[in-house]
N, C-alpha and C positions, 0 to 999 in steps of 0.2 A: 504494500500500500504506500507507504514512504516512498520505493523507490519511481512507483508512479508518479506520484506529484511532481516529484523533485524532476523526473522525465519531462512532465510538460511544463514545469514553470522553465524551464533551457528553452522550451520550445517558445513558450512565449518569449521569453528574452530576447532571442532569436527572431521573432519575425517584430517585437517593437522597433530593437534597434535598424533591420532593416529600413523598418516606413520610419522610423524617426533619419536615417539618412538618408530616405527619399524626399521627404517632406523639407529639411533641410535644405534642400538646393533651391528653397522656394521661400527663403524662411522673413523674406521682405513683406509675404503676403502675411504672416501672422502680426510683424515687426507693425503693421498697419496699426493695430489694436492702441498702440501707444501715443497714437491721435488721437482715434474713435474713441476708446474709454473716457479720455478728460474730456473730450468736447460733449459726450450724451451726458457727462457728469454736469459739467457746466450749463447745461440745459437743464437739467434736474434740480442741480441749484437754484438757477432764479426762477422754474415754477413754483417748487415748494416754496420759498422763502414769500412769495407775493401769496401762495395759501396760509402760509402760518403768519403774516400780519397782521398783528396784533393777538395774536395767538400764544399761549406759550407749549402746550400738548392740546394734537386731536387723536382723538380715537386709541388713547393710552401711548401715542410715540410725540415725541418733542422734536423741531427741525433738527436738533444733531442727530439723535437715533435716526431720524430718516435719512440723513446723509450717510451716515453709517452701514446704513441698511445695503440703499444704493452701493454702495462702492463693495458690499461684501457679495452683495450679489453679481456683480461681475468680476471678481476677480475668481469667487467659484465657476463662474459659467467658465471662464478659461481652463480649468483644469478639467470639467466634467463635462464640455461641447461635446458632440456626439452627431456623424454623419453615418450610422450602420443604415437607417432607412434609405436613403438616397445612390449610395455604392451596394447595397442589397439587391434594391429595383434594379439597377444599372443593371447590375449582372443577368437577372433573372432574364432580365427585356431583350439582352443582344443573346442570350444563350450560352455567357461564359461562366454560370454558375454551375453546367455539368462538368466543368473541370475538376471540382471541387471532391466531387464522388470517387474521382482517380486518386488523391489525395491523404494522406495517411491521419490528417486530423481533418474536424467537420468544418465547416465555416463560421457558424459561431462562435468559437472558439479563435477561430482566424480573426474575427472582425475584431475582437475583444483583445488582440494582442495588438492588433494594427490601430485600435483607439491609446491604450495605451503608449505607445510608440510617440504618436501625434499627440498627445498632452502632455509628453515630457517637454515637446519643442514649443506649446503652448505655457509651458511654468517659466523656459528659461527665457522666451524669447513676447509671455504677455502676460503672464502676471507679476513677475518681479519687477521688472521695470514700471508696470503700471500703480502696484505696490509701492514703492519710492516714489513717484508722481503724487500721490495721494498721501503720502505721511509727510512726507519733505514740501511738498509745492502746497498743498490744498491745505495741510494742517489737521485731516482727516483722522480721527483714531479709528485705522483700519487690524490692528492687533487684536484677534482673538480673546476673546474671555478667558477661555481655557484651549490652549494648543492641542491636546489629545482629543477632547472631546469635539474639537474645529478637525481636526484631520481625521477621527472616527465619519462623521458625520459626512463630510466630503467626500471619504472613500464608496459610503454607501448612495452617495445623490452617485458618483461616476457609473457606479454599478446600475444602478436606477434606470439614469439616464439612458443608458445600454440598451438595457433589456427593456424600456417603453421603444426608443427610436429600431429597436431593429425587429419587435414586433409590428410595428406600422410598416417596416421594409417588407416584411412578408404577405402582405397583402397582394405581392405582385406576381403571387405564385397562382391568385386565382383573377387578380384584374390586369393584364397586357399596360392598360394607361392606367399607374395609380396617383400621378400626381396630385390632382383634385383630392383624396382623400389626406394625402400630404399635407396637401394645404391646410385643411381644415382641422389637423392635428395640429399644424403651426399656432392658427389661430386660438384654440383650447388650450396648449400647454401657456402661448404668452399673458393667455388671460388670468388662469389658475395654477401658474407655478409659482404667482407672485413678481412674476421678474420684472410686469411693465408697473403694478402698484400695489402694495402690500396688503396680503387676504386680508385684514383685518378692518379695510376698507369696504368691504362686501357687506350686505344684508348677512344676518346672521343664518339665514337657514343656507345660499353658498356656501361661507365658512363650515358649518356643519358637514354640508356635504365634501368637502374640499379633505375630509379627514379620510374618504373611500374612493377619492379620484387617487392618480397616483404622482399630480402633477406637483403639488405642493412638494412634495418629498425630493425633488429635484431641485428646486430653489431657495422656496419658501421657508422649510424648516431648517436646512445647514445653514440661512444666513442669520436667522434666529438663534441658533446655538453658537455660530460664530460671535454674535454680540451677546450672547449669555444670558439671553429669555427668552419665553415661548409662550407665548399667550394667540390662543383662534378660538371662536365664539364663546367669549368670557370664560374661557377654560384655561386655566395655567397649571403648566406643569413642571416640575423640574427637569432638567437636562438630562441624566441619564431614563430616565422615562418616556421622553422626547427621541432621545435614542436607541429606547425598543422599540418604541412603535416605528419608528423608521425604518429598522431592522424587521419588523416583521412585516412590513409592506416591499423590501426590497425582495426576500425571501418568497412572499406569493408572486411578485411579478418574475424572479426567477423559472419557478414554476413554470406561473403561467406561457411564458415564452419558450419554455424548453417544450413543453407540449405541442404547442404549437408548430415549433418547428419540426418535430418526427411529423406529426399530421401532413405538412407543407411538403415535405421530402416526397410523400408517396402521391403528391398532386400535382408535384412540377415533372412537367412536358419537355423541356429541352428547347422552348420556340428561338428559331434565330438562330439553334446551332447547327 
């Protein structure tokens, strides 16, 4: 059993560092980030700041925490992005995902190393630097509450993220054109992952529901652990609490996706190859 793992975690090793020196050759397109971040910050900035005028807290968060918020929640998005939907379809659509069957490991597993790989080049090359931009330039307290319970929580939104974006990738094993459903997965996770305004902005029965979607658990609750609360529809909890239920929703979406993909294997056709 041991000398399994220890066999595939080489293997992933192995195919990150590859796509991390693939991706590498290209690493001006991530290097972008270090504009993009401060300038949607600086937009976040003076909207919030003209909403909390004359305000001191709405909705139990005060302008710093929301600033705070902001900034933790893109510098996790850096670490935890996620393109399996997008290069899953690809594959299915031209027919290069029966290569994959020739192949000594499955492709979820491949996509999973090759995310990996790509968010190493995403920590050196967009959140550290964007990190320094925001501690040093903005004055930003973007430091963790708690370092372990920031990097627990992180590890499980990556995994998260994974297995929702490459369950929506398989969708192309039974629609030829799935982008339209794409989209509209875009538009659901931006809404209730928290990432465009924070759940606790919602009517109270979203918030509720928001606890059996699986999108909060991508953004919404590592950045709350990252600033060291958790409070959705007047429920607070403490952090490692916060981080079982996180744990046990990354756990059924694991599940859920593995399933799905043996079911997906015995439906895909080959088209295109």
């Amino acid at each position: 059993m041991f000398e399994k793992i220890k066999h595939r975690f080489r293997v992933m090793r192995a195919v990150a560092f590859v796509t991390y020196k693939e991706w590498s050759a290209y690493r001006t397109h991530s290097m972008v980030s270090i504009f993009v971040g401060p300038v949607y910050f600086l937009v976040q900035y003076y909207i919030w700041s003209a909403v909390y005028s004359g305000e001191s807290s709405i909705n139990g968060m005060s302008l710093s925490q929301m600033l705070s918020y902001f900034c933790a929640t893109m510098l996790i998005n850096y670490l935890t992005m996620d393109f399996a939907d997008w290069n899953l379809q690809m594959l299915i659509r031209t027919g290069k995902f029966i290569t994959f069957s020739l192949r000594p490991m499955n492709h979820m597993f491949y996509a999973l190393s090759q995310k990996a790989g790509h968010r190493v080049l995403g920590l050196l090359f967009e959140f550290i630097p964007c990190f320094m931009i925001f501690f040093f330039i903005f004055h930003i307290d973007v430091l963790p509450a708690n370092l372990l319970y920031a990097m627990l929580s992180i590890a499980m939104a990556f995994m998260m993220n994974f297995f929702i974006h490459y369950s929506i990738g398989m969708v192309a094993f039974w629609m030829v054109q799935s982008s339209s459903i794409r989209n509209f997965f875009s538009l659901c996770e931006g809404i209730f992952s928290g990432s465009l305004i924070p759940l606790v902005f919602f009517p109270k029965s979203l918030q509720m529901a928001s606890f059996f979607l699986p999108f909060q658990y991508t953004t919404f609750l590592p950045a709350m652990v990252y600033t060291g609360s958790y409070t959705l529809a007047d429920i607070t909890l403490p952090i490692p609490q916060v981080l079982l239920l996180q744990l046990i929703a990354v756990i059924i979406a694991g599940i859920v996706c593995r399933v799905l993909y043996a079911v997906s294997l015995k439906h895909f056709t080959g088209v295109g190859a």
